[in-house]
Backbone bond lengths (Angstrom), bond angles and torsions (degrees), N, CA, C in turn:
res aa  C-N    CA-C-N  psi(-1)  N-CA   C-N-CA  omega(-1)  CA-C   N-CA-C  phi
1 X - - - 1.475 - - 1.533 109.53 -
2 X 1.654 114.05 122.78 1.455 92.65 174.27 0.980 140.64 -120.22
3 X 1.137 147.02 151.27 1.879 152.16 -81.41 1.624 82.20 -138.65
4 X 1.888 104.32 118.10 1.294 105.84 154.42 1.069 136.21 -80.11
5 X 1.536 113.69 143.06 1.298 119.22 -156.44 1.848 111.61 -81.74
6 X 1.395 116.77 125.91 1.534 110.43 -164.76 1.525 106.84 -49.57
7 X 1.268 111.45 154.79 1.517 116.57 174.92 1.990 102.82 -99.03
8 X 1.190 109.83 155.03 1.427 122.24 170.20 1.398 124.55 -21.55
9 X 1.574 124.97 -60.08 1.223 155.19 137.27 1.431 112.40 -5.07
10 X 1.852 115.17 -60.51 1.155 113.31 -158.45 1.825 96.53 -101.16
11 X 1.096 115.12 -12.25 1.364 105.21 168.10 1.232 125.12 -74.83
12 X 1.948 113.64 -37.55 1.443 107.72 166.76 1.421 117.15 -53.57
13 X 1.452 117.61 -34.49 1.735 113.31 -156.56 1.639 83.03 -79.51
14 X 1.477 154.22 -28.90 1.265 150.83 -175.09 1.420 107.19 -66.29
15 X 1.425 119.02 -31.53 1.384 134.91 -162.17 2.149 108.51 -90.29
16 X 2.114 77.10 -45.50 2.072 77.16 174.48 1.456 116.65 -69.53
17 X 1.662 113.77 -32.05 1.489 117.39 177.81 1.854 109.86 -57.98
18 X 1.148 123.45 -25.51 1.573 131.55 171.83 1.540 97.79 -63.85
19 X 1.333 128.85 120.68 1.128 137.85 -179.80 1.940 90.12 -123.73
20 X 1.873 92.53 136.39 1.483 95.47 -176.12 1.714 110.19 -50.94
21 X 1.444 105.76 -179.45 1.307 125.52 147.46 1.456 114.79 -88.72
22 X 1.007 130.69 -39.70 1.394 142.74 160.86 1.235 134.95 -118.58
23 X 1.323 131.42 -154.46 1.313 108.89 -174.75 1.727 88.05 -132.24
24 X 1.327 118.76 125.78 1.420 121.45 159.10 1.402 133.66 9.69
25 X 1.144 138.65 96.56 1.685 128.88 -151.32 1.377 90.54 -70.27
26 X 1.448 101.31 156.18 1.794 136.79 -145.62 1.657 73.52 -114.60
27 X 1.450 124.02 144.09 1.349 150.00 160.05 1.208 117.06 176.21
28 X 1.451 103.82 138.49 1.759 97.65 162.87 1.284 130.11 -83.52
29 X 1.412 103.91 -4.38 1.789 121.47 -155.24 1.947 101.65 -111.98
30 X 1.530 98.54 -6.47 1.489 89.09 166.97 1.490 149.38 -69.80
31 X 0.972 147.52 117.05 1.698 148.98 -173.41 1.408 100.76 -29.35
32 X 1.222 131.92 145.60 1.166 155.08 179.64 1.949 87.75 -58.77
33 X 1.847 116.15 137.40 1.435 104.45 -169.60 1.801 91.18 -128.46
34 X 1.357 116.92 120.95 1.478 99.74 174.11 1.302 131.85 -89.18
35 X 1.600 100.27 38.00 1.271 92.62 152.13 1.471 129.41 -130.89
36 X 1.674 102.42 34.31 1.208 132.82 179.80 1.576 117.28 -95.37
37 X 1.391 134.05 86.09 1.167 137.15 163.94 1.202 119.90 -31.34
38 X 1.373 121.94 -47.88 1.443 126.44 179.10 1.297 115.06 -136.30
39 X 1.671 122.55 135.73 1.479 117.94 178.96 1.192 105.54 -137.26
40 X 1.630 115.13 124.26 1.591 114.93 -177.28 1.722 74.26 -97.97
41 X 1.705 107.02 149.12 1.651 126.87 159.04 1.458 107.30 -111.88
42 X 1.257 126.22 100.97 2.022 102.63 173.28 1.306 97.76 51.22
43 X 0.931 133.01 69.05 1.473 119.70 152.39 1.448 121.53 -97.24
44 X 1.298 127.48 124.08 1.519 120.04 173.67 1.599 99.05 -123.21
45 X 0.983 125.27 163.00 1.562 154.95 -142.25 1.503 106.89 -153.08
46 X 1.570 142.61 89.91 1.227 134.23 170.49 1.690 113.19 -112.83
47 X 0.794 122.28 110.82 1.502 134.64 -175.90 1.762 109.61 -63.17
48 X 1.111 116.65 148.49 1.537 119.67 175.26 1.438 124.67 -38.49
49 X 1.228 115.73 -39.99 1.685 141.37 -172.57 1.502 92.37 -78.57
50 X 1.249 129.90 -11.86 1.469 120.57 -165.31 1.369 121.38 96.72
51 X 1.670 131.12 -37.13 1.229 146.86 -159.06 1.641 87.72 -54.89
52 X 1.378 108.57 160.09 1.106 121.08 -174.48 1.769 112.38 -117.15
53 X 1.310 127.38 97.39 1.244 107.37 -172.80 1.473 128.30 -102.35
54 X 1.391 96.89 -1.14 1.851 85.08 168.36 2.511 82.33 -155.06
55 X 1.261 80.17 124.86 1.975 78.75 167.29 1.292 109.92 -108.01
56 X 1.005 112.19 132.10 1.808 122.25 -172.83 1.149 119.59 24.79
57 X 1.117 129.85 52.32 1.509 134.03 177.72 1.565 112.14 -45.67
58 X 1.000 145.82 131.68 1.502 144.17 160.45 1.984 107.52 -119.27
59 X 1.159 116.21 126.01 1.327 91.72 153.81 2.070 87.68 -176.05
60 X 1.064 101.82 -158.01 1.901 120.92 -159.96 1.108 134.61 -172.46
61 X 1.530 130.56 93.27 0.810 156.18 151.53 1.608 146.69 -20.70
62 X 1.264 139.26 70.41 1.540 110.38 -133.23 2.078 76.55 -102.99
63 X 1.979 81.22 164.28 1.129 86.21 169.64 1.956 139.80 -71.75
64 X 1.011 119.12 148.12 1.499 121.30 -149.93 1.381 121.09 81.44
65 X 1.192 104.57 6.05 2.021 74.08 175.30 1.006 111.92 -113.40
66 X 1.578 115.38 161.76 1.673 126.86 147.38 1.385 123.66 -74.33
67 X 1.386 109.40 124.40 1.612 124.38 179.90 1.585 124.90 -145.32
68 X 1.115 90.42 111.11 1.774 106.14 179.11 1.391 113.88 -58.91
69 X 1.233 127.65 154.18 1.677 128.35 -178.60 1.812 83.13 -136.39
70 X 1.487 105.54 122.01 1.586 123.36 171.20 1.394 104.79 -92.33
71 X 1.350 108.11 -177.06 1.317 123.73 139.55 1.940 92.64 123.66
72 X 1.781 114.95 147.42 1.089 117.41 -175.22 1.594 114.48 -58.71
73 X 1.157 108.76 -156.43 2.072 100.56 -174.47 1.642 87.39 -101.68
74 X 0.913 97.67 151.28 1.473 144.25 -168.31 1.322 114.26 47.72
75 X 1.439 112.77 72.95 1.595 127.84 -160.67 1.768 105.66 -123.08
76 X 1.337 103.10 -34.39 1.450 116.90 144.34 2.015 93.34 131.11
77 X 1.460 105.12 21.64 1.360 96.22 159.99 1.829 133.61 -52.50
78 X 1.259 101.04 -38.60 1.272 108.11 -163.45 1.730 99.60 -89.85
79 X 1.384 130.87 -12.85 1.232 135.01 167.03 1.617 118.74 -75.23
80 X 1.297 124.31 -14.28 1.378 139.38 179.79 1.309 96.69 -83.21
81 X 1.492 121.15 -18.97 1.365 109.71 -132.42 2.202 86.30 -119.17
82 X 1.577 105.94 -21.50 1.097 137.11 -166.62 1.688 94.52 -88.56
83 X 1.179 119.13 -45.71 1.269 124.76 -176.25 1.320 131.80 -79.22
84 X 1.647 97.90 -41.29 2.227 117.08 158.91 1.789 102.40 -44.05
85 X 1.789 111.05 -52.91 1.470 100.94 -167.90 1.550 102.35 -87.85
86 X 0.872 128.67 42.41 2.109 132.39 178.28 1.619 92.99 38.75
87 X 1.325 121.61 51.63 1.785 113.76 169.23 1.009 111.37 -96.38
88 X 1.508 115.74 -9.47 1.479 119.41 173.21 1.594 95.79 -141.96
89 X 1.628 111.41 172.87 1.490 118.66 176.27 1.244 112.04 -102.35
90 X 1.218 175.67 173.18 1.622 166.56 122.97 1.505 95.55 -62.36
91 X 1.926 94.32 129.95 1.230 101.93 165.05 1.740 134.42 -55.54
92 X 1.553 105.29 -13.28 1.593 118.50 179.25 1.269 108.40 170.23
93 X 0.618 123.09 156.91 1.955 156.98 -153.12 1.507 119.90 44.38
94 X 1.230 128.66 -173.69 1.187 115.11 -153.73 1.423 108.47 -111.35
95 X 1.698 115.04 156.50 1.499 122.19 162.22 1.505 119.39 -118.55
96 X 1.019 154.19 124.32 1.371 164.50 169.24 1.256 118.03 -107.22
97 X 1.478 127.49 116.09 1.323 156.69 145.32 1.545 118.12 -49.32
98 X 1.000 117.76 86.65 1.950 102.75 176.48 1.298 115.13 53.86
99 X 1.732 108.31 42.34 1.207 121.75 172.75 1.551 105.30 83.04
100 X 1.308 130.22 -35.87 1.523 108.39 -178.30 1.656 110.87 -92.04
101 X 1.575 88.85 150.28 1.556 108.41 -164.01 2.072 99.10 -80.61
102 X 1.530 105.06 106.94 1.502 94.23 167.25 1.336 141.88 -31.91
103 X 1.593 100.93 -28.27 1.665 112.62 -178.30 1.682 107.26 -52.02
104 X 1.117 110.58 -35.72 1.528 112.43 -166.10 1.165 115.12 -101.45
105 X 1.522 101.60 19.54 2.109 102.42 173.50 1.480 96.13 -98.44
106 X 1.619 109.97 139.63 1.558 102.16 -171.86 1.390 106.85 -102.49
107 X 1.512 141.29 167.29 1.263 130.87 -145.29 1.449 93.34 -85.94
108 X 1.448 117.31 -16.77 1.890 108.56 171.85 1.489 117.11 -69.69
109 X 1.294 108.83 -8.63 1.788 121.27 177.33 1.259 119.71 -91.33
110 X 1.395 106.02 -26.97 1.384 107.98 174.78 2.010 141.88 -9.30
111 X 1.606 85.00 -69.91 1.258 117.29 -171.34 1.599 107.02 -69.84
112 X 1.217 107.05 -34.60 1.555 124.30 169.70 1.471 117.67 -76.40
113 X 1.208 122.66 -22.52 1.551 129.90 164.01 1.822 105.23 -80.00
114 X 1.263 116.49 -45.80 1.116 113.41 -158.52 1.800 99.14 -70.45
115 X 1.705 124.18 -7.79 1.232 115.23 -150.34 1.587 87.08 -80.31
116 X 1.281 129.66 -25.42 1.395 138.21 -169.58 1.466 119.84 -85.86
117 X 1.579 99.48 5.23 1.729 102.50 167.07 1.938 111.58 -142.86
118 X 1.596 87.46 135.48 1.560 102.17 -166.68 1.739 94.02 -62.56
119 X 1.161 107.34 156.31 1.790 104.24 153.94 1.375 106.10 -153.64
120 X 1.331 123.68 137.45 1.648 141.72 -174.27 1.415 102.82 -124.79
121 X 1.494 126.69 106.69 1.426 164.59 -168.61 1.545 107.45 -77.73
122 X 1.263 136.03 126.64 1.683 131.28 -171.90 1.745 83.64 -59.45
123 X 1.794 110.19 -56.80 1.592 119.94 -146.70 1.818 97.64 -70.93
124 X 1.450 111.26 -6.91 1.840 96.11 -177.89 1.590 117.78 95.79
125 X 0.978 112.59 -38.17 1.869 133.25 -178.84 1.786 103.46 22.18
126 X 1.537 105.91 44.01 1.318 124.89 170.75 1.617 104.24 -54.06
127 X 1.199 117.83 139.39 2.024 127.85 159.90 1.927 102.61 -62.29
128 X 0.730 143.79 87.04 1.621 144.53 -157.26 1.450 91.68 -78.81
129 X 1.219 133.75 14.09 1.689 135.14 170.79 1.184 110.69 -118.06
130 X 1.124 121.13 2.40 1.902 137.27 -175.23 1.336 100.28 -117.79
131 X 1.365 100.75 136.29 1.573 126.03 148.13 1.600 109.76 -53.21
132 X 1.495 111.84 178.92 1.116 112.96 178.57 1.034 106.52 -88.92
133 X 1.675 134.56 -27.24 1.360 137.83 -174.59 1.895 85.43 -67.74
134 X 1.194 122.39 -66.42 1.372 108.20 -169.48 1.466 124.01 -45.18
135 X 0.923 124.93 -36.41 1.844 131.64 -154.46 1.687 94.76 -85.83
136 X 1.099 114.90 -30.34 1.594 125.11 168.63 1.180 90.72 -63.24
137 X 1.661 124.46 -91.43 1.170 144.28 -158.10 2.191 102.29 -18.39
138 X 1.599 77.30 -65.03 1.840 101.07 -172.28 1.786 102.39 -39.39
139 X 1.569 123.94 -42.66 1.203 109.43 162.35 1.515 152.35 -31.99
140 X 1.848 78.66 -54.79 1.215 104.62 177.84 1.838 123.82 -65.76
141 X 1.302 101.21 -36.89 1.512 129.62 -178.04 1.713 100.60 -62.81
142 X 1.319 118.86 -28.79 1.184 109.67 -155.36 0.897 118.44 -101.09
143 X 1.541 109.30 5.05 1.156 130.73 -171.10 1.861 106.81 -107.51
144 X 1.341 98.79 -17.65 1.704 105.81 -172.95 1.489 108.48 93.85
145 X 0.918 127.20 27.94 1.404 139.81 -178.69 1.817 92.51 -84.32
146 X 1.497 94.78 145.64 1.819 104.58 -178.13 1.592 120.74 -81.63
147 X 0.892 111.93 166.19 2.096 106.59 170.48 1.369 105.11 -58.99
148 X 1.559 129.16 -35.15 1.412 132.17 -163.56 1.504 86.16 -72.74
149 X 1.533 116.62 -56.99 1.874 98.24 -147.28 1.648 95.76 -76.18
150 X 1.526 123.10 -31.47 1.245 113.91 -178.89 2.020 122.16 -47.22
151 X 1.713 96.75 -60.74 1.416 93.36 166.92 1.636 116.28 -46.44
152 X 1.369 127.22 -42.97 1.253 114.63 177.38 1.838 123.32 -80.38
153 X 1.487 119.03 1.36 1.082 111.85 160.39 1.191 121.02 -86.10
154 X 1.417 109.65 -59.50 1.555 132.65 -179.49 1.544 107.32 -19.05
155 X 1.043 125.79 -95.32 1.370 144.99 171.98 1.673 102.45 -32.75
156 X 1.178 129.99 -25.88 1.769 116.43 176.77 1.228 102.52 -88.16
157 X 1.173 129.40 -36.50 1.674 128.92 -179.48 1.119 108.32 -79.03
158 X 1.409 149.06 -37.40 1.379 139.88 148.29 1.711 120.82 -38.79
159 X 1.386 109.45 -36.38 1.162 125.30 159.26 1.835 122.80 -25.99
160 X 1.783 78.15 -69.96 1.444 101.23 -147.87 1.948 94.70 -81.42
161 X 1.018 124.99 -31.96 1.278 160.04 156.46 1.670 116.56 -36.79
162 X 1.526 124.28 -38.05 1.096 130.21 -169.55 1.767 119.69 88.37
163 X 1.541 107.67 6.74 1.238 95.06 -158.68 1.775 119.89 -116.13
164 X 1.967 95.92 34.86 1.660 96.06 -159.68 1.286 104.80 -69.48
165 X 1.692 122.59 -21.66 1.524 102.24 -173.37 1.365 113.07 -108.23
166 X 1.452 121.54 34.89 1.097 148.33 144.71 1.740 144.82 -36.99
167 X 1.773 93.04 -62.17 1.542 123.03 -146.84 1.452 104.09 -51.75
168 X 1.514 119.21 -42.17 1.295 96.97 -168.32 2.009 103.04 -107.55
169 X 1.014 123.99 76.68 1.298 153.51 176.14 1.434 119.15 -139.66
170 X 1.481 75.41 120.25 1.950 82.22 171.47 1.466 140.67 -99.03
171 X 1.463 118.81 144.53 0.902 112.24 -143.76 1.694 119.08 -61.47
172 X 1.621 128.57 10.61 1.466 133.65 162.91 1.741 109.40 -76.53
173 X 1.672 114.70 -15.13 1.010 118.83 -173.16 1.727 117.26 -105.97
174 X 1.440 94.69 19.20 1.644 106.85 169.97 1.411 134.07 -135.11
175 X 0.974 108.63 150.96 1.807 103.32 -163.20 1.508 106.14 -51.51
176 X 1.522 118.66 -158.94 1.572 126.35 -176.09 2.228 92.77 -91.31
177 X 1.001 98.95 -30.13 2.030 109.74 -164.36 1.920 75.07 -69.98
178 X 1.761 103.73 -62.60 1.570 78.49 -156.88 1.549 138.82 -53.84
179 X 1.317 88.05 -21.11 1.676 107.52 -172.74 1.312 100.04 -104.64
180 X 1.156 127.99 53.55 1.298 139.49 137.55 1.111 128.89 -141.64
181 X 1.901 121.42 0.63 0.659 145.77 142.49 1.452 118.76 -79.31
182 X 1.308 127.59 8.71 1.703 123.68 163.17 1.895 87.64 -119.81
183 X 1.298 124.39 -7.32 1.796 112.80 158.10 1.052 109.27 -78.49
184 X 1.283 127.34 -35.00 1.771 109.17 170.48 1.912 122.46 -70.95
185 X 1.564 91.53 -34.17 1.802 95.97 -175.43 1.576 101.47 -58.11
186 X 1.287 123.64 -30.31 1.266 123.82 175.90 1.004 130.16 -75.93
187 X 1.469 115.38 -45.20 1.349 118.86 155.09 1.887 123.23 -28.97
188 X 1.368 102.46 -52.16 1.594 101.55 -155.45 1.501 97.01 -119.27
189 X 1.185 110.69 22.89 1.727 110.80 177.51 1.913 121.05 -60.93
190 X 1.990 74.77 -20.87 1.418 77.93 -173.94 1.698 121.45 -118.12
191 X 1.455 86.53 25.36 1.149 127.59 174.13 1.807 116.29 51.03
192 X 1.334 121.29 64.21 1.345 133.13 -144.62 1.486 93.01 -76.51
193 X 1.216 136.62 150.26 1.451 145.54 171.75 1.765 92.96 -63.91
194 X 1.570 122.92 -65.74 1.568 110.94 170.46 1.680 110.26 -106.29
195 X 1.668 92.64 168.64 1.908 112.63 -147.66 1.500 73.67 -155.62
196 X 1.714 103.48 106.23 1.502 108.66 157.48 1.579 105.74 -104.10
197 X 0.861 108.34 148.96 1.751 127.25 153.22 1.440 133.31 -141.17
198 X 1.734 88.36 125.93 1.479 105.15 -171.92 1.616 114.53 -94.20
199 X 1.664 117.40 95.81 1.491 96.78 -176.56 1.270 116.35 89.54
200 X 1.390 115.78 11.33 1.706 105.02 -168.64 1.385 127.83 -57.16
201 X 1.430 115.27 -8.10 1.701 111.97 178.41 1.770 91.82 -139.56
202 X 0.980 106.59 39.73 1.475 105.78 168.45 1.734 117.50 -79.78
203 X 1.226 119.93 -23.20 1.630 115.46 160.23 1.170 107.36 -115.13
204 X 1.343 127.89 27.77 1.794 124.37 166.65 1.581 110.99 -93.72
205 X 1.161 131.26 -176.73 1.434 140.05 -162.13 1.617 83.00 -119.06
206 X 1.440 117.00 171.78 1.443 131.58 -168.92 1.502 106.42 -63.39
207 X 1.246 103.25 -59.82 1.985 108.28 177.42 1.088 119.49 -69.39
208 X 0.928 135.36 -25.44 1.840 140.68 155.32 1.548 110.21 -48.37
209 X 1.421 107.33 -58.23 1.768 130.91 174.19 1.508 100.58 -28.41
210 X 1.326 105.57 -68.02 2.140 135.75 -159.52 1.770 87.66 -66.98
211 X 1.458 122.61 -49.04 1.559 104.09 -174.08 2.163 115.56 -87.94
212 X 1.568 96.40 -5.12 1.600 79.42 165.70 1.730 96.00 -105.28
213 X 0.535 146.85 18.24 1.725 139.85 158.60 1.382 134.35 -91.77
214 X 1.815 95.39 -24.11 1.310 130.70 164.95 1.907 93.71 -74.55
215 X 0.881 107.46 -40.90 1.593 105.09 -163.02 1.836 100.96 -80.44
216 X 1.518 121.82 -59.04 1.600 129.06 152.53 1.780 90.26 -14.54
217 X 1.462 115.37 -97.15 1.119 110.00 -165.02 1.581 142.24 -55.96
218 X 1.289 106.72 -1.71 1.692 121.41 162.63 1.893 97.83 -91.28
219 X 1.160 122.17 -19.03 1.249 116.74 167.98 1.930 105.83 -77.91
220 X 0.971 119.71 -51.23 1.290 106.28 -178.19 1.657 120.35 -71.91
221 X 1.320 120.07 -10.51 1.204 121.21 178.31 1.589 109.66 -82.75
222 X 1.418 100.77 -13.23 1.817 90.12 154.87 1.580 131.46 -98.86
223 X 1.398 97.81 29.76 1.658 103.46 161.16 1.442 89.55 114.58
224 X 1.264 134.37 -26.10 1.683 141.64 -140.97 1.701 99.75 -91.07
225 X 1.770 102.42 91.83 1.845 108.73 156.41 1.631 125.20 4.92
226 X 1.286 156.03 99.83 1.474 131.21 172.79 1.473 111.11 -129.08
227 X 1.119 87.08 122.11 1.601 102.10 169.51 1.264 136.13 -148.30
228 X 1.924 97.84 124.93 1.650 128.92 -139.32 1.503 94.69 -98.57
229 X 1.067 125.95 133.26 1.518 150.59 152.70 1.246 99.57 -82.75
230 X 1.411 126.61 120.17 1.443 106.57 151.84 2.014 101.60 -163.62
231 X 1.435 94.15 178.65 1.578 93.48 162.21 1.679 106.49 -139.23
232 X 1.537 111.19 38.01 1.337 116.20 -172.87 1.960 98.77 -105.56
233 X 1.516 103.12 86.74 1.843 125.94 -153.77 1.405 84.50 -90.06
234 X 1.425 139.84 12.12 1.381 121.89 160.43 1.791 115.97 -112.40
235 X 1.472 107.96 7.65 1.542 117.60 -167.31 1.939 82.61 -115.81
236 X 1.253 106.11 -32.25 1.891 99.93 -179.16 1.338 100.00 -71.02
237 X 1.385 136.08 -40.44 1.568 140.12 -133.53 2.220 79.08 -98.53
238 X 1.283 99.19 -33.45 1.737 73.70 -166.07 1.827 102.37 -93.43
239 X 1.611 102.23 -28.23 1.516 83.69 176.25 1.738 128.79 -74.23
240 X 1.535 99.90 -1.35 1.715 99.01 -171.78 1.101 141.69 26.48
241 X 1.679 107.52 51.95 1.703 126.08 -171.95 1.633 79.83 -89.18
242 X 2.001 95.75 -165.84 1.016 83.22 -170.29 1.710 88.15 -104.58
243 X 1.567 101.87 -163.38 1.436 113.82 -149.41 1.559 105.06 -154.22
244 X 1.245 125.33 114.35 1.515 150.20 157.29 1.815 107.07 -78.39
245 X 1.192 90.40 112.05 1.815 77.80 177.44 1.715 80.77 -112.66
246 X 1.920 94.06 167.89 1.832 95.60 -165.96 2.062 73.77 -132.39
247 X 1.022 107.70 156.23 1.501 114.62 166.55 1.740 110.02 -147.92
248 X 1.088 116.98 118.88 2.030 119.09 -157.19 1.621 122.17 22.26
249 X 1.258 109.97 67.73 1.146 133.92 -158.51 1.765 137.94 39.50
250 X 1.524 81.60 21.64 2.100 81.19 174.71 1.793 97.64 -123.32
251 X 1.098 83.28 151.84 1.675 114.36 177.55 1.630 115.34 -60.04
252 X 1.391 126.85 78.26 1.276 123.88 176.43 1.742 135.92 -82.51
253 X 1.561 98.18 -7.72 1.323 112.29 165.28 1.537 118.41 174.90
254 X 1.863 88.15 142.99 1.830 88.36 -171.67 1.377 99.93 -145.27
255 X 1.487 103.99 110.90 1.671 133.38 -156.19 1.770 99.38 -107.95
256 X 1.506 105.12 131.23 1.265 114.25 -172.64 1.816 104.38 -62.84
257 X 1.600 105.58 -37.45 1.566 98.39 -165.52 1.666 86.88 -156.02
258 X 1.603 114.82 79.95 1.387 117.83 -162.22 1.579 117.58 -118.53
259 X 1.049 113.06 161.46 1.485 93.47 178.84 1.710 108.44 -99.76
260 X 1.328 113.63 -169.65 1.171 133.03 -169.94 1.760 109.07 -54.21
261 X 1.262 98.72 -39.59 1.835 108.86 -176.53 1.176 113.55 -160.97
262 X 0.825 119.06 157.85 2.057 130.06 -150.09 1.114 98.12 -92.88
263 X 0.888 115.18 129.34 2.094 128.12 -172.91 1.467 100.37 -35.91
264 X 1.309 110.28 128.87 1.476 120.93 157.01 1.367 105.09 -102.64
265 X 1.840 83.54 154.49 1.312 102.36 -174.50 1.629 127.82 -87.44
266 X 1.335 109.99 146.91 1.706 101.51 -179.99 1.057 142.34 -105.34
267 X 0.644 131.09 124.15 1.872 147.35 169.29 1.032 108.27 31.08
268 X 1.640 141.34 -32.80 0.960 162.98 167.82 1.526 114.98 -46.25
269 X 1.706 88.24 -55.97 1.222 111.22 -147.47 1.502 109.44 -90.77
270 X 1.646 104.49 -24.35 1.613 104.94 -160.78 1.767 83.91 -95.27
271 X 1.631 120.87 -15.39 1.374 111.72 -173.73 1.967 102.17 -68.15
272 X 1.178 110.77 -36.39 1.104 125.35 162.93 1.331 118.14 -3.59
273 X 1.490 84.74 -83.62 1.967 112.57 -169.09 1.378 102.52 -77.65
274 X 1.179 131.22 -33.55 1.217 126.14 159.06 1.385 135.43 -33.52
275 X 1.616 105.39 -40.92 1.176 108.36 171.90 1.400 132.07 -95.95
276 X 1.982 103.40 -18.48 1.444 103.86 156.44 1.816 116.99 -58.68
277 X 1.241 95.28 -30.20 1.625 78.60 -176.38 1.183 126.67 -62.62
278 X 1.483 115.46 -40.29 1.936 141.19 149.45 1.526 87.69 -20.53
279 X 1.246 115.74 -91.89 1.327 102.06 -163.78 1.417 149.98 -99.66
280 X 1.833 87.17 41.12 1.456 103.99 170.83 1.465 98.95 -123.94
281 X 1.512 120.65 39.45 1.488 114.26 -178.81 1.792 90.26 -96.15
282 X 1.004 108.14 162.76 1.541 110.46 -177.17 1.769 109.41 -73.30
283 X 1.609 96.96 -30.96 1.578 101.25 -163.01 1.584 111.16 -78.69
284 X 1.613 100.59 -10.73 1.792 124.10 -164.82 1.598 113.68 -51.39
C-alpha cells in the first residue's frame, strides 16, 4: 500500500507541536535566522515624556511556537506588541518580521504588511453594525478577497471557532467569550503565518479564559506563530509554553516551558535568611 506523501500544512503542524528545548539564543550581533518569525536587535522604545518602554530588548522567535510575553503593566509588553503592528517606530535597533526589517516598510505599505498578521484586542474592536458572519467577512474583503473565497472561508472559521450557530448575531447579543471568539475568527481567517494577542481573556471570567487559549492553541497547532500578552499567571502556569517576562522595559527572563513567575520563596525559607542576617549583623 503506498504511503502518502505529507503535504506542507501537515509538516508545519508536526514542526509547531515540537516545542524548543530552549529558547533561541538572545544576541544582538546575530545574522538574520530564517527560521525566526520575529527578531527584536537592541531595541529600545523611548516615548516623548521620556518614559522608557522597552531598553535594548534582544530576543527570537522561531517559527511555530506559542509564547507568552509577562511582566506587570507598564513593563513594556504592550510596546512589543505596538511595534510588531508599525503603531509605533523603535527609538533604535532593529525588528524583523519573516526576515524583513520594518524600517523599510513605508507608511503607504503599512496596511498591506499588517494583512499578514492576525491581532486579537483585550476590548474586541468588533464593527457593532455587523453580524458575526460580517465582521469576519469585513476581514476578508479588506484584503481583496472574492465573494467565492469569502463564502468558502467565512463559514470554516466559524467552524473551527465554535461559532456556526452564531453568524447572524450581533455582537451586543453575545457574551464577553463570544466576542472574542469572533476577534480571533478574524484574526486568522486568513490564516496569517503570525497571531498576536494582546490581553486576550483580560475581561473574560476563568472558563471562558481556558476555552479561548484552548482555541489560540488549536490555532498554533496549524503551523500559525502566537504571541500572548497577558497577566492571566494561572492560564501561563497550566499551559507551560515558553515565557519572556519584560520588567520596565528590559528582558528579565525567557523560559523554554515557564511559568507565569519564578518560584517564590516560602515561609520557611525567607524565615531562613532572616535569621542569617540576625547573625551576620556585626552588633549580633
Amino acid at each position: 500500500m503506498a504511503v502518502r506523501p505529507r503535504t506542507r500544512r501537515e509538516h508545519e503542524r508536526r514542526r509547531a507541536q515540537r516545542q524548543p528545548v530552549a529558547p533561541p539564543e538572545r544576541s544582538a550581533a546575530l545574522p538574520p535566522d530564517p527560521r525566526n518569525v520575529i527578531e527584536f536587535r537592541d531595541v529600545t522604545m523611548q516615548y516623548k515624556g521620556g518614559d522608557i518602554g522597552l531598553d535594548s530588548a534582544t530576543f527570537n522567535i522561531r517559527r511555530g511556537e506559542f509564547v507568552f510575553l509577562v511582566g506587570s503593566t507598564g513593563s513594556g509588553k504592550s510596546t512589543v506588541m505596538r511595534l510588531l503592528i508599525k503603531e509605533r517606530e523603535p527609538t533604535s535597533g532593529t525588528i524583523r518580521v519573516a526576515g524583513r526589517d520594518l524600517s523599510e516598510i513605508t507608511r503607504r505599505k503599512v496596511p498591506y504588511y499588517r494583512r499578514n498578521i492576525g491581532v486579537v484586542f483585550q476590548d474586541f474592536k468588533l464593527l457593532p453594525n455587523r453580524t458575526v458572519y460580517e465582521n469576519v467577512a469585513y476581514a476578508l474583503s479588506a484584503t481583496g478577497a472574492s465573494r467565492k473565497e469569502i463564502r468558502a472561508k467565512v463559514p470554516d472559521i466559524l467552524r473551527l471557532t465554535g461559532l456556526s450557530l452564531k453568524l447572524h448575531s450581533y455582537p451586543d447579543q453575545l457574551s464577553g467569550g463570544e466576542q472574542q471568539r469572533v476577534s480571533v475568527a478574524r484574526a486568522f481567517v486568513n490564516h496569517p503565518p503570525l497571531l498576536l494577542a494582546d490581553e486576550p481573556t483580560g475581561n473574560l471570567d476563568p472558563a471562558t479564559s481556558i476555552g479561548i487559549m484552548q482555541l489560540l492553541y488549536r490555532i498554533n497547532r496549524t503551523g500559525t506563530t502566537v504571541l500572548v500578552a497577558t497577566h492571566d499567571s494561572h492560564m501561563v502556569d497550566r499551559m507551560r509554553r515558553r515565557v519572556i517576562e519584560l520588567s520596565n522595559g528590559t528582558i528579565v527572563r525567557d523560559e523554554a516551558s515557564g511559568l507565569y513567575a519564578q518560584r517564590e520563596q516560602t515561609t520557611d525559607e525567607f524565615g531562613r535568611l532572616l535569621t542569617r542576617a540576625e547573625l551576620d549583623r556585626p552588633d549580633a
